[in-house]
Residue, then its C-alpha position, 0 to 999 in steps of 0.5 A: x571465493x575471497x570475500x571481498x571478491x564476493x562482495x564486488x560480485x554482489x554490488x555489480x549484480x546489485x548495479x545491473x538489477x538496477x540499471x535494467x529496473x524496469x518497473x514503473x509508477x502507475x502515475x507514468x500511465x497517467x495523462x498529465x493533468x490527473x499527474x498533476x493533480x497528483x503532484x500538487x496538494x493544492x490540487x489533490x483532493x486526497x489532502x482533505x482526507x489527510x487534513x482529517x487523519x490530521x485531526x484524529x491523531x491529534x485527538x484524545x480518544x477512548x477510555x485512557x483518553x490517550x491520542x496518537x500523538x500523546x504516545x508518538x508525538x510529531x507524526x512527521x519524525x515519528x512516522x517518516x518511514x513507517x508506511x514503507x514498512x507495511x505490512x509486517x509481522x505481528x507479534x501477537x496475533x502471529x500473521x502479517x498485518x497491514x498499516x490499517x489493521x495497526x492503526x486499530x490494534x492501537x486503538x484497541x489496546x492503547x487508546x481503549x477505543x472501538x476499531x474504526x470500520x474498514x474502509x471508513x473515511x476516518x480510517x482511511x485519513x489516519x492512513x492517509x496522514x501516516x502514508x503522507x510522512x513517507x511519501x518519496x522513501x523507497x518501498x522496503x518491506x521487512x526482511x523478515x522470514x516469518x512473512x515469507x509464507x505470506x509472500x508466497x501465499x499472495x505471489x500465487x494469488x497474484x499468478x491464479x486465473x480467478x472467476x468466470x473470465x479465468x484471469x489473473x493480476x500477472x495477466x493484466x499487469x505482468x503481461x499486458x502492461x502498457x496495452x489498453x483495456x476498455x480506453x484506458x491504459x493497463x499499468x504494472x500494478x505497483x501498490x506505491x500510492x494507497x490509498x488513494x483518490x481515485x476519480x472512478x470512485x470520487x474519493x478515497x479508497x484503500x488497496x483492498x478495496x482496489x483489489x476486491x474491484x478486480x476481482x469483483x470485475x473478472x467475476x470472482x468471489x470477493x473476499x472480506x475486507x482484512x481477509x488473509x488472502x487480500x493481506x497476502x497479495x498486499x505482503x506480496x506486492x509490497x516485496x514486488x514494489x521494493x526500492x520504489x518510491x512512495x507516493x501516498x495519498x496518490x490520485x488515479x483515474 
């Protein structure tokens, strides 16, 4: 095939994945005053937490009395797109690593200081502001072959009947999207807003924390916060949600 030939056929191909895209935010599954919520920070509670994330990078931290900012300066230049390319491959510990798990190898290895616990509200803040500086940029997970393993390690997770009702993620929101599940309705399962308010929780919470409470809710062992297996699916789903547009710090029900 001539080359120019060839790329006529990729574009065309590219147009009609496109045009029959039919993935969609879990805020289209939501009722208007929560898709609200989400879309106005002045109504959005996950600001306050951003308001605080804030704070810590501007704040000196550790033994070099070093702040984010002292190395990467205005978050909002230096982190527009940052959080659109997470999870990625690290170097030095040779695995995929979520936006959270960089935070604190900064912390560790530039700062001097101690890690800040998963989940805590100081680690989700500092997330939350990175994530905010992104926010509206399409998911794009770096087409990198060495994460190729955990893609595929978190796309059979994703496909795996889990725990005592033997179900799987694809089952509830590959298969059942748009179907209803104890009154509320089942979205596809795109990672677009994390971390994220959620309402149930009445604050903050991360996507692992979010996947462990499925599992938690089909009765199967809950891995560690930062176990490979939660990674994987994070590395997965971000393939999954490419092209998307980010909504982070998002509101769910």
């Amino acid at each position: 095939m001539p080359a120019r030939l060839g790329v006529m056929v990729l574009l065309l191909c590219a147009a009609l994945v496109h045009a029959g895209d039919t993935r969609k935010s879990g805020a289209e599954f939501m009722n208007p005053s929560t898709q609200a919520m989400q879309r106005d920070d002045t109504q959005n509670p996950a600001m306050l937490w951003v308001g605080g994330g804030e704070a810590l990078w501007l704040r000196k931290a550790g033994r070099s009395e070093q702040s984010c900012a002292g190395c990467h300066g205005d978050a909002k230049v230096s982190m527009r797109g940052v959080a659109a390319r997470y999870p990625a491959f690290d170097t030095r510990t040779k695995a995929a690593l979520n936006l959270g798990q960089r935070i604190n190898q900064c912390r560790v290895n530039q700062q001097q200081a101690e890690p800040l616990r998963a989940e805590s509200e100081e680690l989700l803040g500092i997330e939350s502001y990175i994530a905010l500086q992104s926010r509206g940029m399409p998911q794009a997970p770096p087409a990198d072959p060495r994460l190729q393993p955990a893609r595929e390690r978190g796309q059979r997770l994703f496909a795996q009947r889990i725990g005592q009702l033997n179900l799987s993620c694809a089952q509830c929101h590959d298969s059942n999207a748009g179907n209803r599940l104890g009154g509320s309705t089942i979205p596809q399962g795109h990672a677009l807003a994390y971390p994220i308010y959620r309402l149930e929780w009445q604050g903050m919470g991360s996507l692992q924390r979010r996947l462990r409470n499925c599992m938690s809710g089909v009765r199967a062992e809950v891995p560690a916060f930062n176990a490979q297996e939660l990674v994987d699916l994070e590395v997965y789903l971000a393939a999954r949600d490419k092209g998307m547009k980010l909504e982070a710090p998002g509101v769910r029900p």
